[in-house]
N, C-alpha and C positions, 0 to 999 in steps of 0.2 A: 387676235383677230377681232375679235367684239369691239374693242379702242379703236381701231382703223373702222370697224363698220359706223360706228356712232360718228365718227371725223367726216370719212366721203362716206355722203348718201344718196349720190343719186350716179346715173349712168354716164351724166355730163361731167360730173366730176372725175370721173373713172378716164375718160376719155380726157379730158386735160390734161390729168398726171402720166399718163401715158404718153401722148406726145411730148410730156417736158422728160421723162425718162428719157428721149431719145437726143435732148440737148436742148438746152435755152430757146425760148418764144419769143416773140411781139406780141402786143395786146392784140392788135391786128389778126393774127397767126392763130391766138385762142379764142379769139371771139369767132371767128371761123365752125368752130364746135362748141362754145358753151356762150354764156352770158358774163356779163359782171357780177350778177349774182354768186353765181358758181363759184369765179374765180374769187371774189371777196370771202367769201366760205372755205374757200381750202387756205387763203392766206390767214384767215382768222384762228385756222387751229395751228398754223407755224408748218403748213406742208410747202409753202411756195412762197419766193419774195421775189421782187421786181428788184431789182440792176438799176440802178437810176442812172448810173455814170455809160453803162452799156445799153439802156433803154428795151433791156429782156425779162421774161419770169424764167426761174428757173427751180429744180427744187430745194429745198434745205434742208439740212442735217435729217431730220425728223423723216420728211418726202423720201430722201433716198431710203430711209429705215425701209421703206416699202418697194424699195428693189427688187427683191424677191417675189414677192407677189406680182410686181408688175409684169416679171420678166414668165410666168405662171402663165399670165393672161394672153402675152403678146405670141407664149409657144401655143396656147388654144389655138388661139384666134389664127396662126399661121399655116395651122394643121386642114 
């Protein structure tokens, strides 16, 4: 849990990987709720990659590692 805290730090970020837990984005789509910052930051620790052929982020191997938690957040937040 410390690894992932240090990786996403901020609420924007949290909110990104979340919505891509629920299937591939557009830049469009995540800039919606975060910046390029944000997204450049979770691509820089290897949680999300852009589809160039399909013009999506989606997440990567590492991103889905945090399945689990994500799916933590989205039963809070539904409750």
């Amino acid at each position: 849990m410390q690894r992932t805290q240090r990786m996403v730090t901020s609420p924007t970020q949290w909110r990104l990987l979340l919505r891509l837990a629920t299937g591939p984005a557009t830049s469009d789509q995540l800039l919606l709720l975060g910046s390029w910052r944000e997204l450049w930051r979770l691509w820089q620790h290897h949680l999300i990659m852009f589809h160039v052929k399909h013009w999506r982020w989606c997440l990567t191997a590492e991103g889905e590692s945090l399945r689990p938690v994500l799916r933590a957040i989205q039963a809070c937040i539904a409750e």
